[in-house]
MARDRENZA-339597 format. One line per 8 residues: for each residue y, z, x of N, C-alpha, C. Coordinates in nm, 3 decimals. Each point is the difference from the previous one (the first is absolute). Layout:
% MARDRENZA-339597
Y:Z:X:Y:Z:X:Y:Z:X | ...
This chain:
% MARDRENZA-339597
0.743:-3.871:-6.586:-0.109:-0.091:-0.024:0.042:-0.143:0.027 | 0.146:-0.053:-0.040:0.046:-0.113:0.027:-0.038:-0.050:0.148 | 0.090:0.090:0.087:-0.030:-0.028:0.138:-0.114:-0.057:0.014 | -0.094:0.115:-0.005:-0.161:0.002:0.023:-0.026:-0.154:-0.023 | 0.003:-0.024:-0.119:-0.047:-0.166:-0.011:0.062:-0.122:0.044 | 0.145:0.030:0.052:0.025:-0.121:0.093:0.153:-0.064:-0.102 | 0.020:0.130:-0.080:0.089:-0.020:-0.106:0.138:0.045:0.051 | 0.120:-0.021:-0.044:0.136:0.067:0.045:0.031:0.047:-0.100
0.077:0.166:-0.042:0.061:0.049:-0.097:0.169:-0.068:0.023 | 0.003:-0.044:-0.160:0.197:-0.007:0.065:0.041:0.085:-0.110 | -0.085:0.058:-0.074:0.090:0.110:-0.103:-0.086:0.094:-0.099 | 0.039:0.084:0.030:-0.037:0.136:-0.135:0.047:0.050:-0.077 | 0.016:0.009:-0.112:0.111:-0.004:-0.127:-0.113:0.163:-0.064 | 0.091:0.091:-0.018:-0.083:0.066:-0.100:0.117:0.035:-0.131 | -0.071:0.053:-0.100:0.094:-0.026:-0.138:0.022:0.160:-0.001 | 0.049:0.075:-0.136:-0.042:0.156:-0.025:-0.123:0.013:-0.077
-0.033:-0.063:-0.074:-0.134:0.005:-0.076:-0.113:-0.011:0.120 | 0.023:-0.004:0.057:-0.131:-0.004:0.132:-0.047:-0.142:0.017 | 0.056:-0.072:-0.035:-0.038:-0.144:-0.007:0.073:-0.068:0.140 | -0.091:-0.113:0.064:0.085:-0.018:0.131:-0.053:-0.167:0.051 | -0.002:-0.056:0.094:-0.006:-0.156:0.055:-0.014:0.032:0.128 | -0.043:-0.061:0.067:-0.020:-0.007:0.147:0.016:-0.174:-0.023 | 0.060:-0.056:0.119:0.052:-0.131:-0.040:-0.119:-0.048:0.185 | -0.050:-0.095:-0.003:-0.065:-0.047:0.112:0.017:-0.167:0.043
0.006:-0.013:0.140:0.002:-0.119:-0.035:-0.098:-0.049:0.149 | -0.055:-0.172:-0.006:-0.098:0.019:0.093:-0.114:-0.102:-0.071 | -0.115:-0.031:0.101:-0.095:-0.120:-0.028:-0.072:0.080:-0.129 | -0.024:-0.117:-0.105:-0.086:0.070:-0.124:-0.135:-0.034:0.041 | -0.090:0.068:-0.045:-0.110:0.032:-0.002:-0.066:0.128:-0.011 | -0.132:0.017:0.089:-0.040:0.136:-0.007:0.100:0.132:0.023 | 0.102:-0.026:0.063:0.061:0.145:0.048:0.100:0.004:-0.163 | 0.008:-0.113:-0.002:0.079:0.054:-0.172:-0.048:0.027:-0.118
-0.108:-0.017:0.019:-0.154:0.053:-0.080:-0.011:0.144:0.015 | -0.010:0.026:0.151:-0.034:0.167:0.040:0.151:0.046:-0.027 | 0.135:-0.040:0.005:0.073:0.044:-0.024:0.049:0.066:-0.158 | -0.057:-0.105:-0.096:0.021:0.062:-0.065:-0.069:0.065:-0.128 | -0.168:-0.024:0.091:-0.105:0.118:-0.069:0.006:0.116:0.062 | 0.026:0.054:0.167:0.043:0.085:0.042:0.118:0.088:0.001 | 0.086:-0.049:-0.054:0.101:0.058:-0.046:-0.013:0.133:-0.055 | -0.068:-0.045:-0.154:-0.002:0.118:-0.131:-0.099:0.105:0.141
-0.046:-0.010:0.035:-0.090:0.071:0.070:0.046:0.097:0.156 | 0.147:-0.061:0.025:0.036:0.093:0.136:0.083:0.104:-0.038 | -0.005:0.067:-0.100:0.061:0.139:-0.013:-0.098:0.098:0.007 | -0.137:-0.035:-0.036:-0.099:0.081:-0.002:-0.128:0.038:0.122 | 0.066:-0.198:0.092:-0.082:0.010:0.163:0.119:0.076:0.068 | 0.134:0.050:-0.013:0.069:0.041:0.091:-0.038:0.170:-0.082 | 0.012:0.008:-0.127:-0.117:0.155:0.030:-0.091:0.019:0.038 | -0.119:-0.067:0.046:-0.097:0.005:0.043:0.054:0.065:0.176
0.037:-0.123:0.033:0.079:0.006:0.124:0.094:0.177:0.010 | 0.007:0.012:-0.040:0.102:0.174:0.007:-0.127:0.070:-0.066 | -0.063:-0.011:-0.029:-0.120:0.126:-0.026:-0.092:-0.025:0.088 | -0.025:-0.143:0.055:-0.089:0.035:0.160:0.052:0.080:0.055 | 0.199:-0.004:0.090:0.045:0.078:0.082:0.027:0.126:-0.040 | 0.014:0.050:-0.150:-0.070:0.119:-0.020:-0.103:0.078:0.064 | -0.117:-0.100:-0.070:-0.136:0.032:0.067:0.020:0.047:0.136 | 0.028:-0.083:0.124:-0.033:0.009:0.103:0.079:0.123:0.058
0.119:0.058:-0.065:0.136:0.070:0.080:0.126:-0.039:-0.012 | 0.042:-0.128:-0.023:0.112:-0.041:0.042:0.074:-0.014:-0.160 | 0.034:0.154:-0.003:0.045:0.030:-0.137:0.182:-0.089:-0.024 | 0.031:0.071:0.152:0.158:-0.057:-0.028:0.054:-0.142:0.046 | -0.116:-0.060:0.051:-0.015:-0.096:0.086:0.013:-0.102:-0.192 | -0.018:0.066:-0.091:-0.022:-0.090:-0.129:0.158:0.009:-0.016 | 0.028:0.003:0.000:0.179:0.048:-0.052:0.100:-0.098:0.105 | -0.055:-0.008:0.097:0.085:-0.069:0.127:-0.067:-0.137:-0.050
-0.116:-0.013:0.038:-0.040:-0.168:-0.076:0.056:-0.056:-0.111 | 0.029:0.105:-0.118:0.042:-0.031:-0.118:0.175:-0.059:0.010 | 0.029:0.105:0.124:0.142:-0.045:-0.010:0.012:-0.099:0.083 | -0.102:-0.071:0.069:0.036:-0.059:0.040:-0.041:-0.176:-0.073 | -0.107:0.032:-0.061:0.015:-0.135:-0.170:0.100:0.003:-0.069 | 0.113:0.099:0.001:0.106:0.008:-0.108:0.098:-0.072:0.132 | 0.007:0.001:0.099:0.077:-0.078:0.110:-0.035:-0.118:-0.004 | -0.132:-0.048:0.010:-0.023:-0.118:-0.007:0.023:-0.069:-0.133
0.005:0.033:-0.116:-0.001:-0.028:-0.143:0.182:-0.017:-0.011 | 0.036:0.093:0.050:0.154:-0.031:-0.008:0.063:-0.125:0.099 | -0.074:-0.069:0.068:0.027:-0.137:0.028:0.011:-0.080:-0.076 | -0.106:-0.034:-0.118:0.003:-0.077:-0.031:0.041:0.053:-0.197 | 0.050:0.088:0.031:0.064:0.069:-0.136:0.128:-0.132:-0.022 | -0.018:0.015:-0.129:0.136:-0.089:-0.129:0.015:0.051:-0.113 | 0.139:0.048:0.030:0.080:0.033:-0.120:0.057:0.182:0.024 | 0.081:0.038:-0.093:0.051:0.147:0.038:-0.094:0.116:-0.019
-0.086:-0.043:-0.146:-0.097:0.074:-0.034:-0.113:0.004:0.119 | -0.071:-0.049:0.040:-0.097:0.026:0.128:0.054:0.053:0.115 | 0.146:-0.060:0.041:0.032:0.091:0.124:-0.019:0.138:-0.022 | 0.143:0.012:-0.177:-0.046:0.154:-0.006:-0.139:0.057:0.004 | -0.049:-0.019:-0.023:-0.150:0.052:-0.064:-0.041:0.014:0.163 | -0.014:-0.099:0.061:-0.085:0.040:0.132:0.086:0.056:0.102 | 0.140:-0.018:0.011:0.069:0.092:0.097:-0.028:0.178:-0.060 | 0.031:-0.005:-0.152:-0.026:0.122:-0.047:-0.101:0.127:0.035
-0.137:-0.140:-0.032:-0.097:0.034:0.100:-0.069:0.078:0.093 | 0.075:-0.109:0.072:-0.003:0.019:0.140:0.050:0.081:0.090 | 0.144:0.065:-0.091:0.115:0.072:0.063:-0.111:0.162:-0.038 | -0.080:-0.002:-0.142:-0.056:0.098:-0.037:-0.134:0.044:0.106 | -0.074:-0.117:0.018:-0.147:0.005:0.104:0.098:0.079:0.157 | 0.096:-0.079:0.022:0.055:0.066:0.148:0.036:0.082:0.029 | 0.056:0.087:-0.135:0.015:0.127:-0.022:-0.114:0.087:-0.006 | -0.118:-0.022:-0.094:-0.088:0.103:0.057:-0.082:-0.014:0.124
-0.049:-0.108:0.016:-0.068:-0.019:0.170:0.081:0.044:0.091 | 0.126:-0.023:0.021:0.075:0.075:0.110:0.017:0.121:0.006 | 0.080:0.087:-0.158:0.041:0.147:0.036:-0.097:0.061:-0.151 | -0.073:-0.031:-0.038:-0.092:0.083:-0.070:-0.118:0.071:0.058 | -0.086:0.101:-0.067:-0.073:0.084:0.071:-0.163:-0.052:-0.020 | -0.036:0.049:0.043:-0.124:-0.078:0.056:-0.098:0.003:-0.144 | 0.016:0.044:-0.106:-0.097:0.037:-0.098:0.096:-0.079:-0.096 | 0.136:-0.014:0.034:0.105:-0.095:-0.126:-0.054:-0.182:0.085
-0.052:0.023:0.117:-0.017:-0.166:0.039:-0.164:-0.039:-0.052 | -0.078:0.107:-0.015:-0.139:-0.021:-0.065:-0.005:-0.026:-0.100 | 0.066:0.058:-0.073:-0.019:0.017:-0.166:0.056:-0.146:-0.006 | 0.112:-0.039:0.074:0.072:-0.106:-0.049:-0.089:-0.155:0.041 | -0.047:0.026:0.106:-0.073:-0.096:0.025:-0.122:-0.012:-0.096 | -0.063:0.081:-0.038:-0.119:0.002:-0.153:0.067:-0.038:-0.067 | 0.114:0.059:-0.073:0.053:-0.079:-0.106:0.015:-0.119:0.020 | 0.083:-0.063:0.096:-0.030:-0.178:-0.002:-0.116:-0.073:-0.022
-0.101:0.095:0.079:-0.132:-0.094:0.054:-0.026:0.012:-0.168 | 0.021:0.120:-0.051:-0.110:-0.034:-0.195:0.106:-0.083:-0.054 | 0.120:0.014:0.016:0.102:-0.103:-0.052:-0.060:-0.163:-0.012 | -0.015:-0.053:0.086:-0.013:-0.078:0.102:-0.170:-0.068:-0.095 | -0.094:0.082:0.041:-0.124:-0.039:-0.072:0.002:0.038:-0.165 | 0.105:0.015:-0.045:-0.010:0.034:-0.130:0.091:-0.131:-0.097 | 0.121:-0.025:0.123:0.028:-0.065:-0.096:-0.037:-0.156:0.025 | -0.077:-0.006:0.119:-0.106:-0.144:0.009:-0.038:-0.019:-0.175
-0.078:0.060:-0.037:-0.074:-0.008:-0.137:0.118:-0.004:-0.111 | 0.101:0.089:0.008:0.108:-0.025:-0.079:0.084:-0.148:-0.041 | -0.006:-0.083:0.138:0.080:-0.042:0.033:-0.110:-0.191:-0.107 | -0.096:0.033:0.059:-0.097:-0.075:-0.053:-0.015:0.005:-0.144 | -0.038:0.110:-0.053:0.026:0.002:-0.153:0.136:-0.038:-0.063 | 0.099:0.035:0.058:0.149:-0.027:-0.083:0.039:-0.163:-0.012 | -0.081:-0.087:0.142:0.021:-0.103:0.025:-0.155:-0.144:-0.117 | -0.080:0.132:-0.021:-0.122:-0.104:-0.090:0.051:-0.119:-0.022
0.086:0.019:-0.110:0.009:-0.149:-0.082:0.137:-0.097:0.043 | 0.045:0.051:0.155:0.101:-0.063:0.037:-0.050:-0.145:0.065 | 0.010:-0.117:-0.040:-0.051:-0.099:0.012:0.036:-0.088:0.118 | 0.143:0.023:0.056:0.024:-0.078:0.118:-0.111:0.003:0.094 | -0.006:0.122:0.074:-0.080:-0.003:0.132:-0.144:-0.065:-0.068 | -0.056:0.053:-0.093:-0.124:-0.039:-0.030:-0.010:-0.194:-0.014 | 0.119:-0.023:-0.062:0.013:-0.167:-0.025:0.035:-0.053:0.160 | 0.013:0.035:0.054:0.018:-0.059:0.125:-0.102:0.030:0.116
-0.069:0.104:-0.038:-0.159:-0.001:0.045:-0.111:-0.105:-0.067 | 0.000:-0.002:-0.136:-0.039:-0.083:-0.030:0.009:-0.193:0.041 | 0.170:-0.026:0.026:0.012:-0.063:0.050:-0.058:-0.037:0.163 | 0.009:0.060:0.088:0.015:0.037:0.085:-0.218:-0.037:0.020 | -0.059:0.052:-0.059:-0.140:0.023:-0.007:-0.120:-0.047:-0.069 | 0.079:-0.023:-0.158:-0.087:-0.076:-0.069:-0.086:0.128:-0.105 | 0.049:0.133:0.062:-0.092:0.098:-0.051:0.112:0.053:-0.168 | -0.072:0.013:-0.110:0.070:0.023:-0.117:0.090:0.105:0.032
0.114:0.035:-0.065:0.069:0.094:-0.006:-0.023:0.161:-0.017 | -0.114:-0.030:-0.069:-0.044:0.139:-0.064:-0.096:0.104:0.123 | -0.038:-0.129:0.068:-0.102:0.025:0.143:0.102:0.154:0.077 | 0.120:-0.038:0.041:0.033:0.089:0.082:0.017:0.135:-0.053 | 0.088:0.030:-0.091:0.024:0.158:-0.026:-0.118:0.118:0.001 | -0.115:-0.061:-0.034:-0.080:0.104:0.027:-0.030:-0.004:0.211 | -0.043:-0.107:0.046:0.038:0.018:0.106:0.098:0.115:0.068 | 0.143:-0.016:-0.029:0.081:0.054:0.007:-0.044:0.153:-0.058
-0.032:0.041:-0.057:-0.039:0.118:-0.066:-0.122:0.028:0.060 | -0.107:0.019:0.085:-0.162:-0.014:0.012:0.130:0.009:0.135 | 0.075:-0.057:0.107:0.017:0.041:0.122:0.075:0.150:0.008 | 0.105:0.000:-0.058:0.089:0.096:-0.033:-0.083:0.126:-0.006 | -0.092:-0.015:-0.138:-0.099:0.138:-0.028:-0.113:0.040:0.142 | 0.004:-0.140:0.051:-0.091:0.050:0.088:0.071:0.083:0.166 | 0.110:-0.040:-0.037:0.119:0.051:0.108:-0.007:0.142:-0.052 | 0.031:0.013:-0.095:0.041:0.123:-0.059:-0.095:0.140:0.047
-0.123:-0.025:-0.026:-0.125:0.052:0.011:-0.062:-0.002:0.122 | 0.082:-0.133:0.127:-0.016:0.049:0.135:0.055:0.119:0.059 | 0.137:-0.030:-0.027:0.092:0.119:0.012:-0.021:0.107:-0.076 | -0.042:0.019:-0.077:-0.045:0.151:-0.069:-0.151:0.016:0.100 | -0.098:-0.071:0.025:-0.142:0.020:0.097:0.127:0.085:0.157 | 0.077:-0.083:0.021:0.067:0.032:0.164:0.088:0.107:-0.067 | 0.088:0.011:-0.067:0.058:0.111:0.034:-0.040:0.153:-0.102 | -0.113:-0.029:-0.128:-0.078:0.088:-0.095:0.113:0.071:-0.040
-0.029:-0.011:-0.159:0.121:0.086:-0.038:-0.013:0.144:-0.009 | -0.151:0.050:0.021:0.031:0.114:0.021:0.018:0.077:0.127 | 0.014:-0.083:0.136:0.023:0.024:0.086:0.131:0.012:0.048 | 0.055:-0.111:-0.116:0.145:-0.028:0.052:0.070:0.119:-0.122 | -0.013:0.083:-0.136:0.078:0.047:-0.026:-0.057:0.191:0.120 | -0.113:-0.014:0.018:-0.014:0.114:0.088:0.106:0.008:0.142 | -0.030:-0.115:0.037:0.080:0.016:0.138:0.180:0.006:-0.050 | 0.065:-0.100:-0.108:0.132:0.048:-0.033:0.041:0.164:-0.016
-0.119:0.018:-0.057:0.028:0.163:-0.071:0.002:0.082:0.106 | -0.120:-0.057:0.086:0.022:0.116:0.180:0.141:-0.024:0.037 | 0.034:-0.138:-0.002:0.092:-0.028:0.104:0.096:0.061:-0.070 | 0.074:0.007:-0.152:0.074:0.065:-0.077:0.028:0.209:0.042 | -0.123:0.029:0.024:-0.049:0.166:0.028:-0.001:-0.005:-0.143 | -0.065:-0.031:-0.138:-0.010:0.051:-0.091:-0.106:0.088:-0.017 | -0.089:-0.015:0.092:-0.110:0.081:0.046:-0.144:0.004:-0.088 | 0.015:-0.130:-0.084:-0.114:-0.035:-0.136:-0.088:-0.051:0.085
0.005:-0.084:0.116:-0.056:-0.090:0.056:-0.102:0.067:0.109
């Protein structure tokens, strides 16, 4: 999203509690506005994004994209904890897209994509009453603090519920179960 607005990443810090920084730097204004109301919100447009290419076919084609955000993310990775975490990753995604079987690269690609739109909303609730980003929107806008989190929550849910419309959950545990041969489906 940085890019997108005309922003430069020089760092990504993530913690073990799931807590993390993206560090930006670059002209203030609107793109640091969209930067960092869009933020809470791109874990749940990049599920959206992997349950379109669901939709359409391009089941494993989600797994190669993915590894290839964990390539790009490891640029601008800081510290031992994030390398590990995303080489870990990454070393794990390249392993099944390359020599896994075609029903271990489906399943795996669903699991991200609900991963992905699930913990958009997660990620939003755990963060409610965390006041930085919101005080610096506020700054930034003039709009009260309290304005964004439901925002943030109202996009997320509505992500959530795209991706369940595109990929239906009862379509998607039918087709795992075919693809499995459990033969329920």
């Amino acid at each position: 999203m940085a890019s997108l607005v005309g922003l430069r990443i020089t760092g990504v810090t993530m913690e073990p509690n799931g807590d993390g920084l993206t560090t930006v730097t670059g002209p203030r204004g609107l793109g640091v506005v969209l930067f960092q109301f869009f933020g809470y919100l791109a874990p749940s447009a990049l599920g959206v994004g992997t349950a379109k290419l669901i939709q359409v076919g391009h089941i494993v084609a989600v797994l190669w994209l993915l590894l290839l955000a964990l390539a790009v993310l490891l640029l601008s990775a800081r510290g031992f904890f994030a390398w590990t975490c995303i080489i870990g990753a990454g070393f794990l995604l390249y392993s099944i897209a390359r020599y896994s079987t075609l029903g271990t690269k489906v399943f795996t690609a669903y699991v991200l994509t609900w991963f992905l739109l699930v913990s958009g909303v997660v990620v939003v609730l755990r963060h409610w009453r965390n006041k930085g980003d919101r005080a610096l929107l506020k700054s930034s806008t003039g709009l009260p603090k309290w304005f964004w989190p439901p925002l943030w929550l109202i996009g997320s849910i509505a992500a959530l519920l795209t991706g369940w419309g595109i990929t239906g959950l009862g379509a998607t545990s039918s087709f795992l179960c075919n693809c499995a041969g459990c033969g329920a489906g």
